[in-house]
N, C-alpha and C positions, 0 to 999 in steps of 0.2 A: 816734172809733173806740175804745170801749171792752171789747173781745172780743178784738181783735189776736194772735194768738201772734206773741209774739219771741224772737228767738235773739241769742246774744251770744257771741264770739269766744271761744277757750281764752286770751288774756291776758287779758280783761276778766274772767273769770271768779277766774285767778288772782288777780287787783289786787284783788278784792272778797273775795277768801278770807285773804288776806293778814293784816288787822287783825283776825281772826276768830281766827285762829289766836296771833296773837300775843298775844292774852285769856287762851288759852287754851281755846276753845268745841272740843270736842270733834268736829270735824266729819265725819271718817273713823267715827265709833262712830256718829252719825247717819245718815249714808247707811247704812251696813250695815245697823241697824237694819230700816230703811224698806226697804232690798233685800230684808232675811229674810221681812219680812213680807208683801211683792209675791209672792216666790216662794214661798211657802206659800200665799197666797190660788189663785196658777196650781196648787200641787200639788193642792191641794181639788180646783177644777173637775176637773182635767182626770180625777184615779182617788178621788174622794171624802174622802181625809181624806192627812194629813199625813205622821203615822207610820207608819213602812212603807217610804219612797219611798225610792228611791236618786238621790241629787245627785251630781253630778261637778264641781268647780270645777278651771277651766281659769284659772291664775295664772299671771300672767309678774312683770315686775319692780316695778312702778311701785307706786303709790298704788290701780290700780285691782285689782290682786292683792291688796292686802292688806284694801279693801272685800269683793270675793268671799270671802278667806279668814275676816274677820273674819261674815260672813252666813252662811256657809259652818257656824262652828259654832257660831251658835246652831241654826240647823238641826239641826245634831244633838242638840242639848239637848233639841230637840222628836221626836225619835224618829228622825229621818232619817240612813241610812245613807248619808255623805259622804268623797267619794273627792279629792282634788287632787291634778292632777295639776300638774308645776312643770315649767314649760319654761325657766327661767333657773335661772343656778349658784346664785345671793340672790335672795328675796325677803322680804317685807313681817314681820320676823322678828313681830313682836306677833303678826299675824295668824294667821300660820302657829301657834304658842304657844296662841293659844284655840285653834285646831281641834284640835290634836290633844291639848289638856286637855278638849276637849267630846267626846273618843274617834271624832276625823273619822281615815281613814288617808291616807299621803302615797305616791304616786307620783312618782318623779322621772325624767325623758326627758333621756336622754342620748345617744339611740342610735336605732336604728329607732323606729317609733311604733306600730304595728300594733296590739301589745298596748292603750297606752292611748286611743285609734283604738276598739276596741273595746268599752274599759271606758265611755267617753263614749256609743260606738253604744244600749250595751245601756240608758243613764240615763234615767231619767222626766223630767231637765230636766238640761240644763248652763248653770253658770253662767258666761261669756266676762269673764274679768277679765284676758286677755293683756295688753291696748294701753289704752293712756288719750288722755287731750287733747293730748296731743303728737304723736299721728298726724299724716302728712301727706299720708296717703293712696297711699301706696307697696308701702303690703300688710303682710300679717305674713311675717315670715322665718324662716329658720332653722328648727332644731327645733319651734317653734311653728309655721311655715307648715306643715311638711310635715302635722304634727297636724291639720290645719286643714284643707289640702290633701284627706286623708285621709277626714275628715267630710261633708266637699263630694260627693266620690265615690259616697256610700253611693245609693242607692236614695233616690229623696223619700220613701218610706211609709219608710223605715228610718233616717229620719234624727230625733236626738232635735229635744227640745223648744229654743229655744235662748232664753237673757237673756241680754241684754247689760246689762254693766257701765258703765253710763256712755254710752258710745257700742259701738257693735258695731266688735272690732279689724277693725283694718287701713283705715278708711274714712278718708278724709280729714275733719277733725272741723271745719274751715272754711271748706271750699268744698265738701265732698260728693265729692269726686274718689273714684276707687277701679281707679287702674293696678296693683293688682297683689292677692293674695290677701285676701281682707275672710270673713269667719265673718259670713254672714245672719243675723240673729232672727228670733225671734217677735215676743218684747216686750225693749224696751230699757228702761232704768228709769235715767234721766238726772239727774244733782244738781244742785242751785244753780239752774241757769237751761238753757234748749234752747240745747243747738249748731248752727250752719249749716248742719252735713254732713247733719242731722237732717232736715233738709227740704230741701234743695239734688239736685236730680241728678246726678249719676246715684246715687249712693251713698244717697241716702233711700229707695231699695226694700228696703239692704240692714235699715232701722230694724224694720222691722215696728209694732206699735202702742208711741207709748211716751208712757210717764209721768211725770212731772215728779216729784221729789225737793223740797221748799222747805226751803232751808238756813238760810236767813235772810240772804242775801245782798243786798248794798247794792251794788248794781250799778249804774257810771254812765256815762254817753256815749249817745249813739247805739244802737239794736240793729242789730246786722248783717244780719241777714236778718228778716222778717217776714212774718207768714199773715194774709188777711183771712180771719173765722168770717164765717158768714150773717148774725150779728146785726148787724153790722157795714154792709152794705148801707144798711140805714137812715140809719144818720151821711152818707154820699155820697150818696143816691140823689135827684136833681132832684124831689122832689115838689111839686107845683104849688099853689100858694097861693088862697085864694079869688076874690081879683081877676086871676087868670093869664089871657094868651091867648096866641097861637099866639106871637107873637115873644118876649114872656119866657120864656116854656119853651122856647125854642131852634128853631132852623131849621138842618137839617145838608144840605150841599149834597152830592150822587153821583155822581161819574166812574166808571162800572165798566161792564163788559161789553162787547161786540161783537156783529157777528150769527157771528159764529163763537163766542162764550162768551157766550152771552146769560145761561145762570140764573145767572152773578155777577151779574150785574144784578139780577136780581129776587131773591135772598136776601139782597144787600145792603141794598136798600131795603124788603124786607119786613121784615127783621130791625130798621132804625130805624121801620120805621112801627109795627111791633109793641111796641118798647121803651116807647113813645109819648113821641118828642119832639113838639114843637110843628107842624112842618111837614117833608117832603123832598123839596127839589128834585134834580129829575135833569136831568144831563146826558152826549149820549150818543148810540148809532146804534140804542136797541133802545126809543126812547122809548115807542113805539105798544102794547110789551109790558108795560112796566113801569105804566102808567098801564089796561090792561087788567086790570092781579093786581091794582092798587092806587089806582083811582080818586084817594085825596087827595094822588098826589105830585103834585107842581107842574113842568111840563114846564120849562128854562130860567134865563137866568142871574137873580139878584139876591140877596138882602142873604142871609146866610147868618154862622151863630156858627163853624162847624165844618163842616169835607171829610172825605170818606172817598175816596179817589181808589186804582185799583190792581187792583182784584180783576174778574179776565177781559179784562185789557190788556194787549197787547203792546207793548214798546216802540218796537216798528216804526208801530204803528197812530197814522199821523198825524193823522188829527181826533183822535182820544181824548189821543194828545200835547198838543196844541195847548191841551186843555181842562185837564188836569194841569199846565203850563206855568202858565196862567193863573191855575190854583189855588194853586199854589206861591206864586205872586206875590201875592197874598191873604194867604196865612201869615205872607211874610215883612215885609210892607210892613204889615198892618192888625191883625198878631196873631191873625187867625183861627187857631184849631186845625185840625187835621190826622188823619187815621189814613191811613198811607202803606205799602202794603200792597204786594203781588205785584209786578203789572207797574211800579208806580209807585217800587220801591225805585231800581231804576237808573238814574232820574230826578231822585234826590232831591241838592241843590244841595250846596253844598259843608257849609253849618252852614245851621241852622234855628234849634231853640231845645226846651224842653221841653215846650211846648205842642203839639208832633206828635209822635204816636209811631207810631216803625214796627211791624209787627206780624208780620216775617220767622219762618220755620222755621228750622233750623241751616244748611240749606243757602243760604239765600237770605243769610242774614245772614255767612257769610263769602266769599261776591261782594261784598256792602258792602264787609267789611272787605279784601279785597283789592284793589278800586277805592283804597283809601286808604292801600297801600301795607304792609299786613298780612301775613306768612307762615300762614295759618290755612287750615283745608280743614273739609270739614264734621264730620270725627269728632272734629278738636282741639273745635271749637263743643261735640259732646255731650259732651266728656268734661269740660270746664268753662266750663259755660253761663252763668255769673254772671261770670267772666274778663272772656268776649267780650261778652256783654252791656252790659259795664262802659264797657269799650273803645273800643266804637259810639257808646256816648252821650257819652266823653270828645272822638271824632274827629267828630260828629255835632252834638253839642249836642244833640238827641231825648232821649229819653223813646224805651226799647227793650224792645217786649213777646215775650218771644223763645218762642213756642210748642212745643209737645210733652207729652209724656204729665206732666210737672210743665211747667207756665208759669214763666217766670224773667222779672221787672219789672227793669229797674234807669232810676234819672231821676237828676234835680236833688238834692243835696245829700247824695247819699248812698243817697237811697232805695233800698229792695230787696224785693221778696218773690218767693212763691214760691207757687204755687196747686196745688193737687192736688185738684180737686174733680171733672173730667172721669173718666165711664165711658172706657174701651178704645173701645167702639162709637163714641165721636165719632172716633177718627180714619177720618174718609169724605170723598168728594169735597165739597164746599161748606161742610164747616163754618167756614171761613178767614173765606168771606165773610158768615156771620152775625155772625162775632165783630166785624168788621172794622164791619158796621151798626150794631151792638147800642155797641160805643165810641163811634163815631160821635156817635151820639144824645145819650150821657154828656156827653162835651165839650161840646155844642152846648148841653147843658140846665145846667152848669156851668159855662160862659167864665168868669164873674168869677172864683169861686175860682182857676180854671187860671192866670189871668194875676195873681194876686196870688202866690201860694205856688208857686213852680218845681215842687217836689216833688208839685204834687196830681194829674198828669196820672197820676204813677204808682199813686198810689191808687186812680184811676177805670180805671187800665189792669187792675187786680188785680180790684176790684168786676168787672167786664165779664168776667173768666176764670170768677170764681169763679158770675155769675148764668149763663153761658152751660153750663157744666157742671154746674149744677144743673138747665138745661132739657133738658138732653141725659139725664140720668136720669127728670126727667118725663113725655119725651117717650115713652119705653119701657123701663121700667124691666125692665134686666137682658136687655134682647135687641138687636136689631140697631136702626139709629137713621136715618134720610135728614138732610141740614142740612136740609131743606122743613120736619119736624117739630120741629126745636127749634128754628126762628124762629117755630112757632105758639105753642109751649109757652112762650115768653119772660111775653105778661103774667102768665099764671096762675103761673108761677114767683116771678115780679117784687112780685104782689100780697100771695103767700104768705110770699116774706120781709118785704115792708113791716108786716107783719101781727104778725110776732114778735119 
């Protein structure tokens, strides 16, 4: 996977800035630099030219104040009328020093906010340099929250432009948290390497578009969080070789539906038939239907790579029990893979292994975790989905693909990402169960990688986010979406990434 975005912790960050600094490499005059000149490119677009503009920098104490301040006046060198406002007693004194040698003026908040509340309203862009990588996602306080507070309030059409400094304050810069006041962006314009909170939920809405800073940093370990790109697909995706037949490209076997929820059944297996694994068998009470949409599933038990068992099951429903029971016992005894889903989560045995993953919403997934003895409810799950995510797969053994408007991965060895490729319009009734087919297939056309590398289920769990939300914008781009249509739209999505 050569596309990846990764993110890297605020210590690793630090630990890699360290020798850098002890050189002597200038790295505060670097980000600034690269900031002045991001927010001059956004002052361009947005009113034509540079000079003219009025900036607001928004400083608090840290290091990321004294980048805003030190961006702050070259900006004015270049014609831009620059206002900073200081919500701490100290800040960044060098910084402050060029601004107001580049003839920026200073604001200091000690008191009500209103005033500079306003001077920020009336700005062609502010720039957010309160809070840095030491957030913890608690919010901004004090004199600066209320500032903040303040901005928040305004009218959307009256609210300015916003960059963030590094990370947008108040957000949690390592896990995306944001319990308490955070200042949204536009664009964030982030140093060294991506933060977590940067793509993590809940707090990656607060990012807006943002772009990477290269420091020159020599960053090592593990990344913390990571993004599959489209181009990326291709590395994962089972393409069939020229002597391929049905059982090398994989066989994924189907427990889903009822005749009470029969179209889990047939979006399930439409969605692996369309993926194009090798074969899928179903098993089930709505056989007559699913072999009517889809002629080449194979009615019945035998040899199968990978289950999808869960979607349109009750766990009362004792044949589909019995049939899930059986599949389990497959996973655990033969290594077959898994995608264990809806009705099947309450089902799922005490440890498994990395080779299943479940594919719960927030709510479903803290039933798991209270089945195992957990205090969680489903808002602690949104407020830190990578937490519980974490959690499930330590009490689980899984590979846990935790759905919502960002997908949160976390498996084997640490892995983690984070998908934001899905329109709004997928969340509808059945898309659970295409996602849940479309993996299925993955595993089924992958077992060997899956059972060599722990960590690879979570890669193909991420691939499967990332092609399913891209069929969901193929399927009708920009308007309302059925899961029937983005199980159609799956090859031609599939083909079009293999393609680039």
């Amino acid at each position: 996977m050569r596309n990846v975005l990764q993110t890297w912790t605020s210590a690793q960050v630090r630990a890699a800035e360290e020798p850098l600094l002890a050189l002597g490499v200038p790295l505060m005059e670097r980000a600034a630099f690269a900031l002045h000149v991001r927010t001059a490119a956004v002052l361009r677009e947005r009113r034509g030219a540079v000079a003219g503009a009025r900036v607001v920098v928004l400083a608090g104490p840290g290091n990321n104040g004294g980048d805003a301040l030190f961006a702050g006046a070259l900006l004015a060198r270049r014609g831009v009328d620059v206002h900073a406002v200081l919500t701490a007693s100290r800040v960044h004194e060098g910084g402050l020093g060029a601004l107001v040698q580049a003839g920026g003026r200073v604001v200091r908040v000690d008191g009500p906010v209103d005033d500079a509340a306003a001077l920020a309203a009336g700005a062609d862009l502010v720039l957010d340099g309160l809070l840095g990588i030491g957030a913890d996602g608690s919010g901004v306080r004090g004199a600066a929250g209320a500032l903040v507070e303040a901005l928040l309030a305004l009218p959307e059409d009256g609210r300015p432009y916003v960059v963030a400094v590094d990370v947008p304050s108040g957000l949690g810069v390592d896990d995306g948290r944001r319990d308490g006041t955070v200042l949204d962006a536009d664009l964030t314009v982030t140093f060294g390497a991506r933060k977590p909170g940067l793509l993590l939920p809940p707090g990656s809405r607060a990012a807006g578009r943002v772009e990477l800073v290269d420091l020159g940093l020599d960053l090592t370990g593990p990344p913390a969080v990571a993004r599959l790109e489209p181009a990326d697909v291709a590395d994962l995706w089972p393409v069939p070789a020229s002597d391929a037949h049905k059982y090398t490209r994989g066989v994924v076997g189907v427990v889903a539906g009822s005749r009470a929820y029969q179209g889990a059944a047939l979006l399930t297996t439409s969605a692996a038939v369309l993926t194009g694994v090798g074969m899928v068998r179903y098993l089930g009470d709505v056989a007559d239907m699913v072999v009517a949409a889809h002629p080449e599933v194979v009615v019945g038990h035998g040899r199968v790579q990978a289950w999808v068992f869960g979607p349109g099951v009750s766990p009362d429903d004792a044949g589909q029990r019995r049939r899930i029971e059986y599949a389990f016992e497959h996973v655990l005894e033969r290594g077959e893979a898994a995608v264990v889903d809806a009705g099947a989560l309450e089902l799922l045995p005490a440890h498994v292994g990395p080779h299943a993953v479940l594919t719960p919403h927030a709510g479903e997934l803290a039933r798991v975790l209270v089945q195992r003895g957990e205090d969680v409810d489903r808002a602690a799950v949104e407020a830190q989905p990578l937490l519980w995510a974490r959690r499930a797969h330590e009490l689980t053994g899984a590979t846990v693909l935790l759905k919502g408007p960002v997908t949160v991965v976390a498996g084997a060895q640490g892995a983690a990402y984070a998908q934001a490729d899905a329109p709004a319009w997928l969340s509808t009734a059945g898309a659970g169960d295409v996602l849940a087919g479309l993996l299925g297939a993955l595993l089924a056309g992958r077992i060997d990688a899956v059972n060599e590398d722990p960590s690879f289920a979570a890669a193909l769990a991420a691939a499967a986010a990332l092609v399913h939300g891209r069929a969901a914008h193929r399927a009708n781009p920009g308007g309302p979406i059925a899961a029937r249509a983005v199980a159609e739209a799956l090859p031609g999505t599939i083909a079009e990434l293999l393609r680039a």
